[in-house]
N, CA, C and O atoms as a GROMACS GRO file, in nm:
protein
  316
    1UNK      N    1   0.297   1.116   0.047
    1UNK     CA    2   0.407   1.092   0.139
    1UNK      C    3   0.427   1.213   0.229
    1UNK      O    4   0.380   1.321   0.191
    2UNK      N    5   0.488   1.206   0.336
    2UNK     CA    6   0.464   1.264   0.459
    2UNK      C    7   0.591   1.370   0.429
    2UNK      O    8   0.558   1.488   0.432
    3UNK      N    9   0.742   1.340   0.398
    3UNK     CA   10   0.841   1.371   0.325
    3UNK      C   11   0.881   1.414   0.203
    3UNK      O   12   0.997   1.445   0.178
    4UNK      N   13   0.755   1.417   0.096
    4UNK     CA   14   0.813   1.453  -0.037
    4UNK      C   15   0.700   1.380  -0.136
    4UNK      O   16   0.599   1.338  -0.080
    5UNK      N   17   0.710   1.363  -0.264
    5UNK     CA   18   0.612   1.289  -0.325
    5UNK      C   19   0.674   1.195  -0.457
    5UNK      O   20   0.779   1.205  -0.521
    6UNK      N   21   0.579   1.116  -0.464
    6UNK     CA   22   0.640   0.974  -0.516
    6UNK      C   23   0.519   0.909  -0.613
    6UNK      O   24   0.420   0.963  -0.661
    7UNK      N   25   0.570   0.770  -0.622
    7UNK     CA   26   0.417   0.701  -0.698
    7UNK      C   27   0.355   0.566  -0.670
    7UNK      O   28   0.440   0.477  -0.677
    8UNK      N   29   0.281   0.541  -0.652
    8UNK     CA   30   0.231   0.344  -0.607
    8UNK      C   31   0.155   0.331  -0.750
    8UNK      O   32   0.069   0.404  -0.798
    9UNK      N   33   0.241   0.166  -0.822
    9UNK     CA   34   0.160   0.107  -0.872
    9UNK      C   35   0.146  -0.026  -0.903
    9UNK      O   36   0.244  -0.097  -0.878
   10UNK      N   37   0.034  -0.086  -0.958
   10UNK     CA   38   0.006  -0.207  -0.898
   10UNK      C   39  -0.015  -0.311  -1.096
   10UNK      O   40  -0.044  -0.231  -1.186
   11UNK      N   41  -0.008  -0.388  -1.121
   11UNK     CA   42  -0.050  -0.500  -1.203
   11UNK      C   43  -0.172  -0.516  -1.155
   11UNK      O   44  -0.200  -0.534  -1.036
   12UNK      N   45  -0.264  -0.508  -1.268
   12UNK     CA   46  -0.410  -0.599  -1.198
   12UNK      C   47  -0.378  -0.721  -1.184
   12UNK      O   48  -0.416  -0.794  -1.092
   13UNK      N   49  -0.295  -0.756  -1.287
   13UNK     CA   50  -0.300  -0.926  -1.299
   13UNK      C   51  -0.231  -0.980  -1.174
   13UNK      O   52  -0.251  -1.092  -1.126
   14UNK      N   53  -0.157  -0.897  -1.132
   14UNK     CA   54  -0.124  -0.933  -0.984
   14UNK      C   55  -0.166  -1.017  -0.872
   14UNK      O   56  -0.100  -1.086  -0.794
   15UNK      N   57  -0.313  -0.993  -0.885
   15UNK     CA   58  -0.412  -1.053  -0.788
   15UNK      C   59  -0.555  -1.095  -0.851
   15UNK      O   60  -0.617  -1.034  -0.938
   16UNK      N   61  -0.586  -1.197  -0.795
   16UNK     CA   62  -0.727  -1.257  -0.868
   16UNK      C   63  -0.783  -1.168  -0.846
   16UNK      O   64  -0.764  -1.071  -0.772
   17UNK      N   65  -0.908  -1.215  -0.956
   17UNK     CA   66  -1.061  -1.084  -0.953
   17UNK      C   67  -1.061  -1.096  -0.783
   17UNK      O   68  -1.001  -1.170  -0.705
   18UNK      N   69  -1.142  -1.005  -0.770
   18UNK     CA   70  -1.227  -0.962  -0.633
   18UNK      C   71  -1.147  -0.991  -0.516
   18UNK      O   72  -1.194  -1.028  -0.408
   19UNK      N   73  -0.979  -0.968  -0.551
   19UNK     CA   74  -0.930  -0.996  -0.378
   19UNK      C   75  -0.971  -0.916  -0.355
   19UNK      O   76  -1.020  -0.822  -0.419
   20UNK      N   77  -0.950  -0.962  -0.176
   20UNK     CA   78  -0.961  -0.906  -0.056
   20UNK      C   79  -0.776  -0.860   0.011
   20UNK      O   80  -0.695  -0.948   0.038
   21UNK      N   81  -0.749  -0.717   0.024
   21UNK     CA   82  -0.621  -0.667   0.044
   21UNK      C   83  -0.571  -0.679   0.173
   21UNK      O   84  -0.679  -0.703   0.228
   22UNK      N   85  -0.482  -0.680   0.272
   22UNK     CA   86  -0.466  -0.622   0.362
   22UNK      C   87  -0.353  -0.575   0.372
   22UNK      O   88  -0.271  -0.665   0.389
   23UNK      N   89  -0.298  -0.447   0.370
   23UNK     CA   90  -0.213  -0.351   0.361
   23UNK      C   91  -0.102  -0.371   0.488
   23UNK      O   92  -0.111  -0.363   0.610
   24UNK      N   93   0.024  -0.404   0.378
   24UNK     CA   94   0.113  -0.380   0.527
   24UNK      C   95   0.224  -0.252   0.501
   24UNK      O   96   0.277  -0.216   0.396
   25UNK      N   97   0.240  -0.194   0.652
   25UNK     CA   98   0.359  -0.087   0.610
   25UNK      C   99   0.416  -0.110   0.768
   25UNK      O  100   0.371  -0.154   0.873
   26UNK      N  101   0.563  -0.044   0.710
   26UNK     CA  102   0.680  -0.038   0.828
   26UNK      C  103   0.631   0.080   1.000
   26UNK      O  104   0.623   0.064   1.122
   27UNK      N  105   0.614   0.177   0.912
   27UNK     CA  106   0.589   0.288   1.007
   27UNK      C  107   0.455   0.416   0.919
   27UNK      O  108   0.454   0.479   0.813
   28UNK      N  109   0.368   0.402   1.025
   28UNK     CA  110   0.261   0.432   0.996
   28UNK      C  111   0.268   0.631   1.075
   28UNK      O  112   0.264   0.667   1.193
   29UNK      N  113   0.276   0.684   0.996
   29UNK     CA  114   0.289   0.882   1.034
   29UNK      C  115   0.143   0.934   1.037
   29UNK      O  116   0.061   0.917   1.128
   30UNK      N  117   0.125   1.005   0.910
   30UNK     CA  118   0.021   1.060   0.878
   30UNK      C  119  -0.109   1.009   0.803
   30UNK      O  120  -0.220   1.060   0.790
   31UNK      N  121  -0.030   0.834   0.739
   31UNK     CA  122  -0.131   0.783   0.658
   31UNK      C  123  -0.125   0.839   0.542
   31UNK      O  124  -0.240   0.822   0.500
   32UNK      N  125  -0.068   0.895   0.462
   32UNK     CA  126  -0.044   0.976   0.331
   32UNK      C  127  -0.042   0.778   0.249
   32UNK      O  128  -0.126   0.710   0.189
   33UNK      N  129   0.061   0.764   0.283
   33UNK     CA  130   0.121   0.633   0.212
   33UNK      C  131  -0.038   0.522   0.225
   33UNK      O  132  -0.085   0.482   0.119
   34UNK      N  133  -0.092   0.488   0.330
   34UNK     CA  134  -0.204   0.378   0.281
   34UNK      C  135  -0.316   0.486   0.271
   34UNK      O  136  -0.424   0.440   0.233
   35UNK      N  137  -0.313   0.575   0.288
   35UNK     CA  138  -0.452   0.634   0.173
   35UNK      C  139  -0.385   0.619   0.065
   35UNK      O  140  -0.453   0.553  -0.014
   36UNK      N  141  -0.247   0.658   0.004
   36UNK     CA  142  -0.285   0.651  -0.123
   36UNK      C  143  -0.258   0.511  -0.203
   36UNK      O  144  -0.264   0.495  -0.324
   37UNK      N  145  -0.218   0.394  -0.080
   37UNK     CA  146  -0.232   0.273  -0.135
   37UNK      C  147  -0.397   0.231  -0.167
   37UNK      O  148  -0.442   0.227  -0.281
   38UNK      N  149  -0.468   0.204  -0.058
   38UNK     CA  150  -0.617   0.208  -0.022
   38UNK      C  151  -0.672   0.229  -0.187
   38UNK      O  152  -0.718   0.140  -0.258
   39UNK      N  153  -0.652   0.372  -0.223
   39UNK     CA  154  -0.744   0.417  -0.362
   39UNK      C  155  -0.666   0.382  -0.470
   39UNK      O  156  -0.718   0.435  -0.568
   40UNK      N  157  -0.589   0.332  -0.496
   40UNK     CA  158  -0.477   0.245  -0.570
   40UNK      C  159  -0.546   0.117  -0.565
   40UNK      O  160  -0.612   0.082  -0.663
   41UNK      N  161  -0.539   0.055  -0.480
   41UNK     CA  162  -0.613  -0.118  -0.487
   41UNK      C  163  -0.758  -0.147  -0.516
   41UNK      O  164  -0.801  -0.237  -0.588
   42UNK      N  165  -0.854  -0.019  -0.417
   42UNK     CA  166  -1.019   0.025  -0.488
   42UNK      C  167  -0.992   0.036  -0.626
   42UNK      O  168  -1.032  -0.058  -0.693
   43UNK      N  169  -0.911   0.166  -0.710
   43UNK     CA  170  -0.943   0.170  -0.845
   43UNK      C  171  -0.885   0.061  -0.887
   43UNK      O  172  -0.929   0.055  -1.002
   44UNK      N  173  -0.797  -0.054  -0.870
   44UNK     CA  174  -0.766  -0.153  -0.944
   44UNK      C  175  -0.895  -0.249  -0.984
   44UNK      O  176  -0.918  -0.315  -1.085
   45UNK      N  177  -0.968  -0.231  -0.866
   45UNK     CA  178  -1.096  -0.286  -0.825
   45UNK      C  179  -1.099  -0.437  -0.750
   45UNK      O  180  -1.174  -0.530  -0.781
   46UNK      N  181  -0.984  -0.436  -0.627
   46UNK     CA  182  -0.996  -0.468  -0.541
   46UNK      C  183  -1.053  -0.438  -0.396
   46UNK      O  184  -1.089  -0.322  -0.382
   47UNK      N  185  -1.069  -0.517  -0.291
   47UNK     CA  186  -1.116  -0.479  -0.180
   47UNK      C  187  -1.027  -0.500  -0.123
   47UNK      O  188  -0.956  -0.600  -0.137
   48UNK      N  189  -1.002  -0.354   0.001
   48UNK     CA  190  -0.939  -0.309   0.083
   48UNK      C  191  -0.999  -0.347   0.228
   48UNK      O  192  -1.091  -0.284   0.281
   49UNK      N  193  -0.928  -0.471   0.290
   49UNK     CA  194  -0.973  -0.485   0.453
   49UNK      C  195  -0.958  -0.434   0.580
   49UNK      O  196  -1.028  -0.426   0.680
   50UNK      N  197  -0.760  -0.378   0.523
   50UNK     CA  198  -0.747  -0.317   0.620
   50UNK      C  199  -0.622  -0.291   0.613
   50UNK      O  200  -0.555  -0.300   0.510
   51UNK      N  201  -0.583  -0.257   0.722
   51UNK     CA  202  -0.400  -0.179   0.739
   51UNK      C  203  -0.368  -0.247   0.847
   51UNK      O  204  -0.450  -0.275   0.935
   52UNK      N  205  -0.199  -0.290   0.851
   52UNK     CA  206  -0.139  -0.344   0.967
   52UNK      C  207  -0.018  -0.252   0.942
   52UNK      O  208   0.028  -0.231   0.830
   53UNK      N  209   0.040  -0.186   1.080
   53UNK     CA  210   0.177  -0.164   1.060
   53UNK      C  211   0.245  -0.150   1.184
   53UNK      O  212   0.187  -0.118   1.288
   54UNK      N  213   0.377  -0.173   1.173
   54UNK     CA  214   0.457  -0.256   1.252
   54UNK      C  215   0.480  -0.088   1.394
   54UNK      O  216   0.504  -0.092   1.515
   55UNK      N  217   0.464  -0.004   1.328
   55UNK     CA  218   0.515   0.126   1.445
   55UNK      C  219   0.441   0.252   1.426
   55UNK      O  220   0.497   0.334   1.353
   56UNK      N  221   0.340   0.279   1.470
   56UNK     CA  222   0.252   0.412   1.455
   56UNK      C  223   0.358   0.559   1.552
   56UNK      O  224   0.445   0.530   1.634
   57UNK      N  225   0.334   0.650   1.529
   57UNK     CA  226   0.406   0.773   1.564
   57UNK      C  227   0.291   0.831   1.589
   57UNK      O  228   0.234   0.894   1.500
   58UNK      N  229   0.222   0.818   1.756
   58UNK     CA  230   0.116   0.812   1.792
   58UNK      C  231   0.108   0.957   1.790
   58UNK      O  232  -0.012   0.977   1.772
   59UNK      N  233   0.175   1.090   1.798
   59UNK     CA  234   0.138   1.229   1.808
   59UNK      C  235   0.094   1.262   1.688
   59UNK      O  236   0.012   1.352   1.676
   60UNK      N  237   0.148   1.184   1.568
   60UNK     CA  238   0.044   1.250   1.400
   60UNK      C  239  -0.086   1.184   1.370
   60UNK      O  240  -0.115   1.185   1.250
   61UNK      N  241  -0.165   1.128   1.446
   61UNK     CA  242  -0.233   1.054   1.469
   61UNK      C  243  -0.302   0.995   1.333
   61UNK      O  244  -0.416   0.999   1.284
   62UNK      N  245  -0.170   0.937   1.294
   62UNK     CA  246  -0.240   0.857   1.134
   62UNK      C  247  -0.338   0.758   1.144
   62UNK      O  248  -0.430   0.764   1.064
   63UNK      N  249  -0.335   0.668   1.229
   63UNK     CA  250  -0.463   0.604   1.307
   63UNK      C  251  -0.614   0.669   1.286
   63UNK      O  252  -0.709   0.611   1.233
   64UNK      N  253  -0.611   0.800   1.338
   64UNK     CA  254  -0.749   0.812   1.346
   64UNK      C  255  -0.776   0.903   1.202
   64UNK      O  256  -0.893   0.930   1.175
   65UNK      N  257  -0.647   0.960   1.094
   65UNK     CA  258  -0.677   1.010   0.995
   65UNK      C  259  -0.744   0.850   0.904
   65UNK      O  260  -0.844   0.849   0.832
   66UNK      N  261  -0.640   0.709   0.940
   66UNK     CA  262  -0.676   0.666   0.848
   66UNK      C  263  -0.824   0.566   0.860
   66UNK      O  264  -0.865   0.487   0.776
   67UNK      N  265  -0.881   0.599   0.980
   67UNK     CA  266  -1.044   0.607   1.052
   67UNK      C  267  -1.144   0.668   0.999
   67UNK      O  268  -1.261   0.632   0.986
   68UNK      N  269  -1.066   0.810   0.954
   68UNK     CA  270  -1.189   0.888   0.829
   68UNK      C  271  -1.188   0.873   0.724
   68UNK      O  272  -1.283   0.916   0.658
   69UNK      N  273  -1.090   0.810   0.668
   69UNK     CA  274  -1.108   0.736   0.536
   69UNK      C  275  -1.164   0.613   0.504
   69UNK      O  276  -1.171   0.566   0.391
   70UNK      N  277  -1.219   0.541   0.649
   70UNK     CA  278  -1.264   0.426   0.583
   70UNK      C  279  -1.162   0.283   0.632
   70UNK      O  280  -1.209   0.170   0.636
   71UNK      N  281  -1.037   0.312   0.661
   71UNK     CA  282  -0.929   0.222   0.652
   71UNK      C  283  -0.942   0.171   0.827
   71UNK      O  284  -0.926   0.240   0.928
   72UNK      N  285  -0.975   0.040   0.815
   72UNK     CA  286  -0.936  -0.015   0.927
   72UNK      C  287  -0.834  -0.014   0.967
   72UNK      O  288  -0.779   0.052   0.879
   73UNK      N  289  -0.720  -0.049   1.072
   73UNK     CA  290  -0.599  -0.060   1.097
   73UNK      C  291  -0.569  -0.030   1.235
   73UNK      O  292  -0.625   0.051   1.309
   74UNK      N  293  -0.469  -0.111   1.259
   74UNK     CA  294  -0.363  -0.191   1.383
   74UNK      C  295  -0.201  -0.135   1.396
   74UNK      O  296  -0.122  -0.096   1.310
   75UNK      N  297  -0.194  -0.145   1.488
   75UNK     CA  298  -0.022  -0.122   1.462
   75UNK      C  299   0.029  -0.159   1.555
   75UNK      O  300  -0.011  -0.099   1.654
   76UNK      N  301   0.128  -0.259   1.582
   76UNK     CA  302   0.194  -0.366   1.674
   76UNK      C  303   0.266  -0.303   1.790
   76UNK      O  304   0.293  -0.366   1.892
   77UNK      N  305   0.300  -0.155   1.768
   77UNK     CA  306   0.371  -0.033   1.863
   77UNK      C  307   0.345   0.066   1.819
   77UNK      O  308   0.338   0.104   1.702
   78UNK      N  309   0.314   0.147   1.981
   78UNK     CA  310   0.243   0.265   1.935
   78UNK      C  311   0.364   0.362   2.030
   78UNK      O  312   0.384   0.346   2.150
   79UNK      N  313   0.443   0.479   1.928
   79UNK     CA  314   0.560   0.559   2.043
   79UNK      C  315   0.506   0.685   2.006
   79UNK      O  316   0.550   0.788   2.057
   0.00000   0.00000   0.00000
């Protein structure tokens, strides 16, 4: 987290074998939060498609951090 630190966790049983994820969040910063969703849903041993989020904070450019990780992703407004 971009603010402080915290924890994500998930039920396997949550989701059938071999989903396919696609990650949603409110406001997308640094990407702290879906990287550490991303390796949360991989080690569950799901697949990760991608990231949607509703407002990127285009000067921390979590976008292109979350580009070197692998994480596809969109964001509906970019300020």
């Amino acid at each position: 987290m971009e603010y402080g630190s915290d924890s994500l966790e998930i039920q396997q049983s949550t989701l059938p074998k071999d989903a396919r994820v696609l990650m949603i969040d409110d406001v997308l910063a640094t990407g702290g939060t879906l990287i550490a969703a991303d390796k949360l849903i991989r080690n569950a041993g799901f697949t990760v498609c991608g990231a949607i989020t509703l407002l990127e904070i285009g000067a921390l450019n979590g976008s292109a951090i979350l580009n070197q990780h692998g994480i596809l992703n969109k964001s509906v407004l970019i300020s």
